[in-house]
N, C-alpha and C positions, 0 to 999 in steps of 0.2 A: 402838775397834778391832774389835768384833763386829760393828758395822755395815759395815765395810768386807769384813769376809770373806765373811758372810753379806749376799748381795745382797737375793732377794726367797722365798721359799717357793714352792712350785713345786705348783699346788692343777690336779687333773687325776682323771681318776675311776682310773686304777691308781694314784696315790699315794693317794687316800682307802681305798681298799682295802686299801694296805700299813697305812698308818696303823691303821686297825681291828680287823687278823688279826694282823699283825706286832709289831706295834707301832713302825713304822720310819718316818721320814718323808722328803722331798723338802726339797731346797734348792740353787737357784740361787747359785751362790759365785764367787767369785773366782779366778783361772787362775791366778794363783800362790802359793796358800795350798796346805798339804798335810792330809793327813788329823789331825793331833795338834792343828794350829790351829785346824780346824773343830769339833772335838770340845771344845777349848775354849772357840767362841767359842760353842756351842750349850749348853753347862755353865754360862757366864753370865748369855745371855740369858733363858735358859726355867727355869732353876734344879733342875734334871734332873741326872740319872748317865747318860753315855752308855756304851754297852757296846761299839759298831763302829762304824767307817765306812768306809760305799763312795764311791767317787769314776770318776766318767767322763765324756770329754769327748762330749761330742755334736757332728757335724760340721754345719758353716752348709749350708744346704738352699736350693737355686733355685729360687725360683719365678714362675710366669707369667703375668699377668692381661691379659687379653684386654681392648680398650676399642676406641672408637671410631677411633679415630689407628693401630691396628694393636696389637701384642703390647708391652708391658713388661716386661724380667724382674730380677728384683732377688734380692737374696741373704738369706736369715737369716745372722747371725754366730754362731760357733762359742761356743760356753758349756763350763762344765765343773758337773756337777752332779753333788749326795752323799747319799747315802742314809745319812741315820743309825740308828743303831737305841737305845731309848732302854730303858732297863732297866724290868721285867715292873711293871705297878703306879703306874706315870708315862707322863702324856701330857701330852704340847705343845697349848696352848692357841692357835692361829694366830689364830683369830678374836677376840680380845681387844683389838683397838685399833680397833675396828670400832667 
C-alpha cells in the first residue's frame, strides 16, 4: 500500500538542500492520498517519525520542441507532491536500493 502512495522521490538540487538544512524531504505521490496516508506510508517504508506534511499540486506545463517537420508541443501532466518533514536525528536513506 506504501508503494502506491508514494510514487517516486523527487531528487532536485532544492530538495537535496531541504533535505540537509531541514531535514525535509520530496516525494512524488498519488492525487488521492491525503496528508495522514502519506505520513504513514513514509512511517513504514523508511522506518522514521514523521513530524509534518506538506502537500501541493503542481500544474502540467507546455512545452515546445522545435524539429525539422516544424514545432511540437506536448504537455507535462499535473502531479501532486509532499514535503515531509522527518523528526531532528533521522534521515531517509533514498539511495539504498541502488
Amino acid at each position: 500500500m506504501a508503494k502506491q502512495i508514494l510514487i517516486k522521490p523527487i531528487i532536485t538540487e532544492k530538495a537535496e538542500t531541504l533535505s540537509e538544512k531541514r531535514n525535509q524531504y520530496s516525494f512524488k505521490v498519488d492525487k488521492e492520498s491525503n496528508k495522514v496516508e502519506i505520513a504513514k506510508a513514509v512511517e513504514s517504508m523508511f522506518n522514521v517519525n514523521v513530524v509534518s506534511v506538506n502537500t501541493v499540486i503542481t500544474p502540467g506545463k507546455i512545452k515546445i520542441k522545435g524539429t525539422r517537420s516544424g514545432y511540437r508541443k506536448g504537455v507535462l501532466a499535473p502531479y501532486k507532491k509532499a514535503i515531509v518533514t522527518v523528526e531532528a536525528g533521522q534521515k531517509i536513506d533514498l539511495y539504498a536500493d541502488i
